[in-house]
C-alpha positions, 0 to 999 in steps of 0.5 A: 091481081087485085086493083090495089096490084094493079094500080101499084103496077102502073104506078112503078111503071109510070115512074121507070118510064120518066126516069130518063128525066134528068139524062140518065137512061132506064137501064142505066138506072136499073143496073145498080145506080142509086136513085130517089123518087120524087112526088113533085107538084107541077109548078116545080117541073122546070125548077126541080129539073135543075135542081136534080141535075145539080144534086146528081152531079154532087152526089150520083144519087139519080132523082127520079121527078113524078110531077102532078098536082099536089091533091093527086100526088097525096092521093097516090101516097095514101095508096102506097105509091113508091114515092121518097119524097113528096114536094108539094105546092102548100103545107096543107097536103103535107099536113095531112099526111103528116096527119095519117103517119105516112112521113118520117116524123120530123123531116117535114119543112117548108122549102119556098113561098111560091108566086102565082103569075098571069102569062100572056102567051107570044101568039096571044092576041089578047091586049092584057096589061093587068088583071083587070083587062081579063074581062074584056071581050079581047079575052076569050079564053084563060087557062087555070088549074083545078082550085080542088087540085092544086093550090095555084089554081085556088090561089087564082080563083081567090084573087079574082074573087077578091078582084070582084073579077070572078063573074065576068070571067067565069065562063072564060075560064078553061080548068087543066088538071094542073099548073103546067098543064094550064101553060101547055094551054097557053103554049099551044094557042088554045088560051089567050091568058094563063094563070101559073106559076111564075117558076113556069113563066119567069124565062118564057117569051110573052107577057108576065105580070106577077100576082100581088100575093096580099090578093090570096094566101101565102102559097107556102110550099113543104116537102117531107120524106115519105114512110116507106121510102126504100131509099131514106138515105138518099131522101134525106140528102136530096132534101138536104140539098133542096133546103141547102145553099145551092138549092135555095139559090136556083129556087130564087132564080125561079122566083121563089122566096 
């Protein structure tokens, strides 16, 4: 088996193991019920929860979630993962692959604006009532993720640049391979402050204090339909959906714009 193979091998396995994602089991799914994969960024991983279970009870159609950053689920469909749709956390990501004539051409669109918030975790010891506070010597550790990954993570570095932050907080800075990975730190009492995505944060316990967006460019979110969907129709309805009334108003729910 050649590399290539291999890595498309572990890629369908990762994706029959989530499957159960939205309450339909493995071997429900595999019996004949129809399905839609779909590559979404981290920031998504509550908001498209409900999302997918909404569009499955409309439709019967069972969405299967493969949440990553947004760099790294580009990557997988520039290596033939078997992806439907592809959610990403910006328009750039998409663009590119538009780019490459890995899209159906025409089903690219923007979905949301998302919102950049920094969480104060409930065990937190931190005394953080704004940004600024962050260079305290309280604040020992801030979650972020990967700038060169994911958007919100760039997102965030831009803001404390532009706060004249990014100096003394540098060396606070712990980087998680994406936004959701970036609240599991704080989740898990190992950073005292987070900055994720509001979707993430907005029902949590702790603290939340919403990023000024004029501090960092727009996060402007697309999705399109991948090329090699085998199972196009499904996609356009999913995307249907997201882009649709009843879509629109749980991504609001979320804080998205």
């Amino acid at each position: 088996m050649t590399a290539t193979q291999t890595w498309r091998t572990a890629a369908i396995a990762a994706l029959l193991v989530s499957m159960s994602g939205c309450g339909t089991s493995v071997s429900q799914t595999l019996a004949g019920r129809e399905q839609v994969t779909v590559a979404a960024a981290a920031n998504l991983t509550e908001v498209f929860q409900q999302i997918g279970s909404r569009f499955e009870t409309r439709t019967g159609i069972h969405p299967v979630f493969s949440f990553a950053s947004t760099a790294q689920l580009t990557q997988q469909i520039e290596n033939s993962a078997p992806f439907d749709v592809i959610a990403a956390a910006d328009a750039e990501h998409v663009a590119q692959l538009d780019r490459e004539h890995l899209l159906v051409s025409g089903s690219r669109a923007t979905y949301a604006v998302g919102k950049l918030a920094l969480w104060i975790p409930p065990k937190s010891q931190a005394m953080v009532s704004r940004i600024d506070d962050l260079a305290s010597p309280g604040v020992r550790v801030i979650a972020v993720a990967k700038p060169e990954l994911a958007p919100y993570g760039q997102a965030t570095v831009d803001t404390l640049h532009h706060l004249g932050l990014w100096d003394k907080v540098a060396p606070k800075i712990v980087y998680a391979e994406n936004i959701s990975m970036a609240k599991q730190y704080g989740g898990s009492n190992n950073a005292d402050a987070v900055f994720t995505a509001y979707s993430l944060v907005i029902h949590e316990g702790g603290k939340v204090l919403p990023v000024d967006e004029k501090l960092h460019a727009p996060l402007t979110q697309d999705l399109a339909i991948v090329a090699n969907s085998s199972h196009r129709e499904a996609a356009r309805r999913f995307v249907g959906f997201v882009m649709g009334e009843a879509g629109r108003d749980i991504l609001r729910s979320y804080g998205y714009k």
